[in-house]
C-alpha positions in Angstrom: -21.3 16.9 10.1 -21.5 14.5 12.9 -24.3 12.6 11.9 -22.8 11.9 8.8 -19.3 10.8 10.2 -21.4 8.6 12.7 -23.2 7.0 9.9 -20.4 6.4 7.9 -18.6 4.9 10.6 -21.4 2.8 11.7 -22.1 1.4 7.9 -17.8 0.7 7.8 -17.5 -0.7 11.0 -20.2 -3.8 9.9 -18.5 -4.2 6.9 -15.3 -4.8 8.2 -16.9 -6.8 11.0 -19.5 -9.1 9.2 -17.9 -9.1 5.8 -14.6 -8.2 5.3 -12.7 -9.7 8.6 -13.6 -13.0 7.9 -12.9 -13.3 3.9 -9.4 -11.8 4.7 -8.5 -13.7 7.2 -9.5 -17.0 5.4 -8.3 -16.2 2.1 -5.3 -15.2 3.9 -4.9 -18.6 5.9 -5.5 -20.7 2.3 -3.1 -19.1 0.1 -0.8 -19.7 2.5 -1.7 -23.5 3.0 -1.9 -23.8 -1.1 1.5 -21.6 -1.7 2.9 -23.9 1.7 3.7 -20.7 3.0 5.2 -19.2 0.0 5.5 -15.9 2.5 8.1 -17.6 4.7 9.6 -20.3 2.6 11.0 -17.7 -0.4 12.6 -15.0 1.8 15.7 -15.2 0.9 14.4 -14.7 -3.0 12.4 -11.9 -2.2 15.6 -10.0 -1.9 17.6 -11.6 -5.1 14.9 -10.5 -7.2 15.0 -6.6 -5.9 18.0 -6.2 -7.7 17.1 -7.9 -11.0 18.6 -6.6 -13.7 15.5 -5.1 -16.0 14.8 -6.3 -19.5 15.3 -3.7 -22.2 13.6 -2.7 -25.2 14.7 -2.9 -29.4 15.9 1.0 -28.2 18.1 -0.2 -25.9 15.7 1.4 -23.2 14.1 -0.2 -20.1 11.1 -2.4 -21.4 9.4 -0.5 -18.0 10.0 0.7 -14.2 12.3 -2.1 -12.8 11.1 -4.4 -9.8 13.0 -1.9 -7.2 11.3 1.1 -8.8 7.9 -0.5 -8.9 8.8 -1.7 -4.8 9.4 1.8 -3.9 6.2 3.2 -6.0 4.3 0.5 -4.0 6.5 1.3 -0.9 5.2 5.4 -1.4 1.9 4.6 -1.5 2.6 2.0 1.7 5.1 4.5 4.1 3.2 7.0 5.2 -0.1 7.6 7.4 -0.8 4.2 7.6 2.6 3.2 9.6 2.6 7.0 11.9 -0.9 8.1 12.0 -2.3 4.8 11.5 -0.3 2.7 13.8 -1.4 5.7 16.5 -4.8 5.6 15.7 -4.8 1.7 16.2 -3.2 2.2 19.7 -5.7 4.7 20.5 -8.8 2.8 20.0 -7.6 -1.1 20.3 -4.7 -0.5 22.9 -1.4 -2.7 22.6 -2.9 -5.9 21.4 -4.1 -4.4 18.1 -0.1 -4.5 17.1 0.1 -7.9 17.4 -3.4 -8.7 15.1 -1.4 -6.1 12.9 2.0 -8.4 12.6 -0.4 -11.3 11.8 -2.0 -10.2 9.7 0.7 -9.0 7.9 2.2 -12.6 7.8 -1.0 -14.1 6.4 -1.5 -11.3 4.1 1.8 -11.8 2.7 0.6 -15.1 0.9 -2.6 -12.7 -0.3 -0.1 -10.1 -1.6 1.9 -12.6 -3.9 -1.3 -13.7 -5.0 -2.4 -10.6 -6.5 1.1 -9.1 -7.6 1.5 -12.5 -9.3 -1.8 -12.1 -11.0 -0.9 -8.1 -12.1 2.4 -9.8 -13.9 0.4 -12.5 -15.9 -2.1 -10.2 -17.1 -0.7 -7.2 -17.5 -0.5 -4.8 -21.1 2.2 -2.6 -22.6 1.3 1.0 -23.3 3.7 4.1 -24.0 5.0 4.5 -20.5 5.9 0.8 -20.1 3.4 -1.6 -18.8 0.3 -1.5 -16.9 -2.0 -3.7 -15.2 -3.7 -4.9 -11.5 -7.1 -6.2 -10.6 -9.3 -4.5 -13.0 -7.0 -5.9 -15.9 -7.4 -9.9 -14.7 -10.2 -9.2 -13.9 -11.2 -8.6 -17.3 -8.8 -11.4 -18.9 -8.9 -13.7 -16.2 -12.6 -14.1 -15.4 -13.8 -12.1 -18.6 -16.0 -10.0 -16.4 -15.0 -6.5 -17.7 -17.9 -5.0 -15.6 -16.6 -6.4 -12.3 -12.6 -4.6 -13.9 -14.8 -1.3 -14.1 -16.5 -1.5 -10.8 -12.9 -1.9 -8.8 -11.5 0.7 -10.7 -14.1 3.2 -9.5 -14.0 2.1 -6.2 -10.1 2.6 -6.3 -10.0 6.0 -7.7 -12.3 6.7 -5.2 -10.6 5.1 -2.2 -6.4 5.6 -3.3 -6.3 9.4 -5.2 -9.0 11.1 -3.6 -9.5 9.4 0.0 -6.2 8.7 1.0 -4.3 11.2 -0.6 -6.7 13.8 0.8 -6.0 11.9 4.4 -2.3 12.2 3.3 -2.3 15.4 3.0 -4.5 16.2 6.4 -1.8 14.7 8.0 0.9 16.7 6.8 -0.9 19.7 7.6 -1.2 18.1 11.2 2.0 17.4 11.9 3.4 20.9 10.8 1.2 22.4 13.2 1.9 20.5 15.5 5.4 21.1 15.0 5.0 24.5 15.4 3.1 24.5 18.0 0.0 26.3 16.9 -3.2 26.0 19.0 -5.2 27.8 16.3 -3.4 26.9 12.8 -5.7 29.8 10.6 -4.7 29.9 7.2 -1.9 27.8 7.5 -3.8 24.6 6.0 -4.7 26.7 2.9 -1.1 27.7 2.6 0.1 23.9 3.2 -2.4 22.6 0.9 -1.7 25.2 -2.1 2.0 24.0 -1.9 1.2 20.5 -1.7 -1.3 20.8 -4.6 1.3 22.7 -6.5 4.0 20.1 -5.8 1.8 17.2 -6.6 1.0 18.4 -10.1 4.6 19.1 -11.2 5.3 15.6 -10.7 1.8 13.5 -11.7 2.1 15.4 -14.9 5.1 13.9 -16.0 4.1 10.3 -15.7 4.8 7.5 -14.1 8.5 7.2 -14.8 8.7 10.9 -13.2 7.2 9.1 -10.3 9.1 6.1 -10.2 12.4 8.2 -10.1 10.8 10.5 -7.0 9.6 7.9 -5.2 12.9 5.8 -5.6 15.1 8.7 -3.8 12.2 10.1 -1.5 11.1 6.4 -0.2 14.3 5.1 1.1 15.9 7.7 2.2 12.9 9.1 4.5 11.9 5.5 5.8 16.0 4.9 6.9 15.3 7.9 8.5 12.5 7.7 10.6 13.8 4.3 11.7 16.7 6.0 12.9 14.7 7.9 15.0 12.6 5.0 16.7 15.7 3.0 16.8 17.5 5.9 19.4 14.5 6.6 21.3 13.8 3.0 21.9 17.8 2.4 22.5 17.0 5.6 25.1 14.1 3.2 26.7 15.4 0.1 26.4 14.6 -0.6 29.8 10.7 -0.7 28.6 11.4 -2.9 26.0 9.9 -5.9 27.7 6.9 -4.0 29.5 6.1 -3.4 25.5 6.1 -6.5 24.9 3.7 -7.9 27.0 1.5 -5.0 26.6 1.2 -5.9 23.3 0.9 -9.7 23.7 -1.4 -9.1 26.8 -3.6 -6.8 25.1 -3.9 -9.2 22.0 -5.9 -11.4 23.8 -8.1 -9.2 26.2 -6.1 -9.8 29.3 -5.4 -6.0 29.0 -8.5 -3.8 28.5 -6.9 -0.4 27.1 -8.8 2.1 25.2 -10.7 -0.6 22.8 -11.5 -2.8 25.4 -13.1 -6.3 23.7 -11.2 -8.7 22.1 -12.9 -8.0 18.8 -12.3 -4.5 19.3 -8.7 -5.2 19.4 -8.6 -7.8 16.5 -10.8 -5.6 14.0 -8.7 -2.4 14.7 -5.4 -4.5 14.2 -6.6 -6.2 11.1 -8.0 -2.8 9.7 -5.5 -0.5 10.4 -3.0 -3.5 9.1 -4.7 -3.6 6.0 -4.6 0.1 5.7 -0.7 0.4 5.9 0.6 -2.9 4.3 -2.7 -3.5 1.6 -1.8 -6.9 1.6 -4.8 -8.2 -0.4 -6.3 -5.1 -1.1 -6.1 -4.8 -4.4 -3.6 -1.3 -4.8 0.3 -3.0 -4.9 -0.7 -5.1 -8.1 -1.4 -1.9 -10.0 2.6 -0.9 -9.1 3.7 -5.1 -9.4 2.3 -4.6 -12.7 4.2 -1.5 -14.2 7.6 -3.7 -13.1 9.5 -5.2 -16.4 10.3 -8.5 -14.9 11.1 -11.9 -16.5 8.5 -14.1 -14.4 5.5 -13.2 -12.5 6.3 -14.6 -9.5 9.3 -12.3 -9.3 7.3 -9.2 -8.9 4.8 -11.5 -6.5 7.8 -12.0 -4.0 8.9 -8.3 -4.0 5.3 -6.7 -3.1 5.3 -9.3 0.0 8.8 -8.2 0.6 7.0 -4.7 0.4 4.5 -6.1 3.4 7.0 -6.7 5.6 9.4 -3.8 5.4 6.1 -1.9 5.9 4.5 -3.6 8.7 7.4 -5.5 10.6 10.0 -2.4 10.3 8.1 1.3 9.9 4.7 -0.2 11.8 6.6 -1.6 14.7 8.9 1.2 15.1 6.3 3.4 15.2 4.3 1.8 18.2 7.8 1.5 20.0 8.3 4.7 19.9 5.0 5.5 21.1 5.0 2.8 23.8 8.3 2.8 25.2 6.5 6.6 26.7 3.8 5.2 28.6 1.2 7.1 27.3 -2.4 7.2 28.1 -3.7 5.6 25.4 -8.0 5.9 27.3 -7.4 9.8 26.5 -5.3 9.6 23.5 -6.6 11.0 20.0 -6.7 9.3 16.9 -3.9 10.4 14.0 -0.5 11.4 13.9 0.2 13.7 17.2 0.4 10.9 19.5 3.3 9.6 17.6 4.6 13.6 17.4 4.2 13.8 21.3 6.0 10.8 21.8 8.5 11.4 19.7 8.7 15.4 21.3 8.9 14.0 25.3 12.2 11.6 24.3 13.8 14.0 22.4 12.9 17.7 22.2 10.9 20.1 20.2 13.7 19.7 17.2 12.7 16.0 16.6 9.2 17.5 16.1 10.1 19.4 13.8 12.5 17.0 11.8 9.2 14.4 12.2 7.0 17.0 11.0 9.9 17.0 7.8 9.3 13.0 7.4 6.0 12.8 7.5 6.0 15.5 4.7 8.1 13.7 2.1 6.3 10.3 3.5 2.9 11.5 2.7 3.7 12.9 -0.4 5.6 9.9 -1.9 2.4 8.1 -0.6 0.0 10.9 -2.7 2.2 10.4 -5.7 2.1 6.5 -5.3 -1.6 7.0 -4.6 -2.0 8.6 -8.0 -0.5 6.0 -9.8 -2.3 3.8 -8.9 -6.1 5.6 -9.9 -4.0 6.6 -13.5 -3.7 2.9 -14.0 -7.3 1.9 -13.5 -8.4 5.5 -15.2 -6.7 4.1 -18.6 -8.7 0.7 -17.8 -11.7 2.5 -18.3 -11.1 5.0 -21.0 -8.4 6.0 -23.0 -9.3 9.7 -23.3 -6.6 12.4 -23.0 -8.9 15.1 -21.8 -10.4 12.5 -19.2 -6.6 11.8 -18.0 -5.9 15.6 -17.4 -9.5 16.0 -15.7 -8.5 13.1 -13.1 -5.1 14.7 -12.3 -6.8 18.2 -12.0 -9.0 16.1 -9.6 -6.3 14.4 -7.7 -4.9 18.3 -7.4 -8.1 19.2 -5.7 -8.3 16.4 -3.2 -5.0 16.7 -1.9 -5.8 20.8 -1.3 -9.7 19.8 -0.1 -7.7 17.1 2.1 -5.8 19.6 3.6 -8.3 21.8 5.1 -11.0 19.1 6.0 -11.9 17.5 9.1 -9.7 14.7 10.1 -12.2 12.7 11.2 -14.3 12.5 8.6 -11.8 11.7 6.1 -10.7 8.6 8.2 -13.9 7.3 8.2 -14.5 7.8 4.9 -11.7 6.3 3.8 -11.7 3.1 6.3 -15.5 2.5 4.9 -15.1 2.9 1.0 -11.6 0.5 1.5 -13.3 -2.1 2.6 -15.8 -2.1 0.2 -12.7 -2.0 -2.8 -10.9 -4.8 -0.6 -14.4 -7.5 -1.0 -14.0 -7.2 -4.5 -10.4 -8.2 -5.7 -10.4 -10.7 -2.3 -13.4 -12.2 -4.6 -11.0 -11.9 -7.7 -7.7 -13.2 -6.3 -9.9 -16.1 -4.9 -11.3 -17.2 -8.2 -8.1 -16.8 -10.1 -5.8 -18.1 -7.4 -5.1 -21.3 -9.1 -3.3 -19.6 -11.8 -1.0 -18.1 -9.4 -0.1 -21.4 -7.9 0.6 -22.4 -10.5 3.2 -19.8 -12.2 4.5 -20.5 -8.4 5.3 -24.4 -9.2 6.4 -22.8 -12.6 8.9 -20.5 -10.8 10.0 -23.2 -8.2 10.8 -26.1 -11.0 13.0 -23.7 -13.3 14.9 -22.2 -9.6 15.3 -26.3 -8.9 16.9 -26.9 -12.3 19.5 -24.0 -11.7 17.8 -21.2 -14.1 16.9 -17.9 -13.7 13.4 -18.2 -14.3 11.7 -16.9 -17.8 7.9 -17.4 -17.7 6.2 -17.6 -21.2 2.4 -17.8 -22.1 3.0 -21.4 -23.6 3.8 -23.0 -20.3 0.2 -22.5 -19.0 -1.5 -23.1 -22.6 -4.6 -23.7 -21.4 -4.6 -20.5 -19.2 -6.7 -17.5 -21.7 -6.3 -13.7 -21.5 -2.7 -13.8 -21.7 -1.8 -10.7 -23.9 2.2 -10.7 -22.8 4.8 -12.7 -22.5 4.8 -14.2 -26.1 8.1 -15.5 -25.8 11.8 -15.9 -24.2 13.3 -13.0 -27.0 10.0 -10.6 -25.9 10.3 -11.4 -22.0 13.9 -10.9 -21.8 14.5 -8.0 -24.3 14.0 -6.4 -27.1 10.6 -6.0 -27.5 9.0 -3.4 -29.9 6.8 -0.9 -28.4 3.1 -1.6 -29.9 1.9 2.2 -30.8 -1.8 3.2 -30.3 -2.5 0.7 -28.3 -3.7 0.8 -24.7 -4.8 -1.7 -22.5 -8.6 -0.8 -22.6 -8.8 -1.5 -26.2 -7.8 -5.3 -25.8 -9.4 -7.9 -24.8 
């Protein structure tokens, strides 16, 4: 089992390095020159648009999930291990610095993430359940390579249902022992995993709005929560605020050799781990952006990079506060969520352990429903099949009770490896179709200027094929009828 956790780690650790480091970072660094810093500059509208009022049907019904539905299925699939276990695990192998490669790449990503939630909007589809879409669909309307749609939908069930929801799960079951103290946990993962299998099939069988209204309560709620507690224990600390601080800004640079050591070691552990917990141009938020009943793409593109900030710059940073602000060794410290637990244990007792152990629960399985989503989403790309729907969700069953019982380890590396070779593909996508998102931006930014609330239809980019939506004003704003027996793999 070693061998093949070393080889998988060797094989993900020179993608990321040789392949993958570079194309995010300068995809990254472009949109943001091309959108003049659309990330920064449209704040403020980031936040009007959460509260859009959502277009409604001929019933009288919701066309789809609204945008702050579709932000907190995104937001499940975000808030989770990524921003406790991962933020540890970055700290334990890159030190301090790798938080500050996280925050920037989180700002740079954010131009990547309108990007591709903009691009999820313009060529999304309407099915029973509302709307789909992501990169497999503009892949397949936007470049007309249905092949290239296919092969990122594989990739993504692989990486977001089955990887990461198995890794979810693991670190439930990690921070309930841990919680309770156990030295030798027995059949407790078994028991943890059959509840969490359970749990996860009452809700993935009831569709995505069953989703959108769990994650909508659970998401919030738990997130305001946890904050709470890294906001106290840092308030108890405050006096190590600024050592933090230039920890993390000394480390950054190599002037502090902690745990990882080189400055690439730092700077690929930030970036990765980053990428992990915010997805900014990983290809997974557009498949949420995309469900979101909206009146303009770009709407839905400012929301998702709203969604890379509350992840990154709020639950990420709190997280490595918390952990900081204790002074831990970070040259012994293990990977995953217990150095976050011990941290969180020294400031404020065994019962914060165990209210922790309660957060990451309902965290990670908001996350493992979000996850889900998003493999159902590209599932229907491929085939329409009923009976192939019910064998992925008996799948995703069996991953989160497999996750639960299997070596932590081996799941992260398995899951860092096959994520970076999902992120290559849709950075390759986003890249090609790019210009069509700058230019719904302009679209966007001319009808803002002339006091509107911005409608986007097809007509205004005429030229622009694979457009299957957003016929016009009366469709986009409500009612529109509900096209039966039709499903987004069918169309072209």
């Amino acid at each position: 089992m070693d061998a093949v956790n070393d080889l998988i780690a060797s094989f993900g650790g020179s993608l990321w390095q040789w392949i993958v480091l570079p194309i995010v970072i300068g995809l990254g660094l472009y949109f943001t020159v091309r959108t003049r810093v659309v990330q920064l500059r449209l704040i403020p509208a980031m936040f009007r648009t959460l509260t859009d009022v959502t277009p409604r049907d001929a019933g009288g019904k919701p066309q789809s999930v609204s945008a702050f539905q579709a932000f907190t299925v995104s937001a499940a699939s975000r808030v989770g291990v990524g921003n406790i276990a991962g933020v540890a695990t970055a700290l334990a192998l890159g030190g301090p610095g790798a938080i500050f490669w996280m925050w920037t790449m989180a700002f740079i990503g954010g131009a990547s993430s309108f990007v591709e939630s903009t691009l999820g909007q313009v060529y999304k589809t309407k099915d029973r359940d509302g709307f789909r879409g992501g990169p497999a669909y503009y892949m397949q309307r936007g470049l007309g390579k249905r092949w290239m749609g296919i092969l990122f939908a594989v990739v993504l069930i692989v990486v977001f249902p089955f990887a990461f929801s198995s890794l979810q799960a693991n670190t439930i079951v990690s921070a309930v022992g841990g919680a309770a103290g156990l030295e030798d946990p027995g059949m407790l993962p078994w028991a943890i995993g059959g509840v969490l299998a359970l749990a996860t099939g009452l809700v993935i069988f009831g569709g995505i709005r069953r989703i959108a209204s769990v994650t909508q309560s659970l998401v919030p709620a738990m997130a305001l929560l946890y904050l709470l507690i890294g906001i106290v224990i840092v308030a108890m600390n405050i006096e190590e605020v600024p050592r933090v601080f230039a920890q993390i800004y000394a480390g950054a640079f190599g002037f502090q050799s902690i745990a990882g050591g080189a400055v690439g070691t730092i700077i690929l552990v930030g970036i990765q781990r980053g990428m992990f917990s915010n997805e900014a141009g990983l290809g997974s938020a557009p498949n949420a952006g995309a469900a979101a009943a909206v009146t303009h793409p770009a709407k839905q593109g400012l929301v998702q990079t709203l969604g890379v900030y509350f992840d990154t710059f709020l639950v990420c940073s709190i997280t490595a506060f918390i952990i900081l602000v204790t002074n831990p060794d970070l040259a012994a410290a293990e990977r995953g969520v217990d150095l976050t637990q011990e941290a969180v244990v020294s400031s404020l007792g065994e019962w914060a352990g165990v209210l922790l152990a309660v957060v990451i629960l309902l965290l990670a399985f908001s996350s493992i429903l979000g996850n889900y989503y998003y493999g159902e989403s590209n599932l229907e790309f491929i085939t329409t099949s009923r009976p192939a729907l019910i064998v992925y969700r008996s799948l995703v069953v069996l991953a989160v009770l497999g996750g639960s019982v299997a070596s932590t380890t081996l799941v992260w590396t398995t899951a860092d490896g096959v994520m970076g070779i999902m992120a290559i593909i849709n950075l390759v996508a986003i890249a090609l179709l790019g210009g069509v998102a700058f230019r719904v931006l302009t679209n966007y930014q001319d009808q803002r200027a002339a006091g509107k609330d911005p409608v986007f239809t097809r007509d205004q980019l005429p030229d622009v094929a694979g457009i299957e939506l957003w016929v016009d004003e009366d469709s986009v704003t409500g009612p529109i009828p509900l096209v039966r027996g039709t499903r987004g793999a069918d169309r072209s």
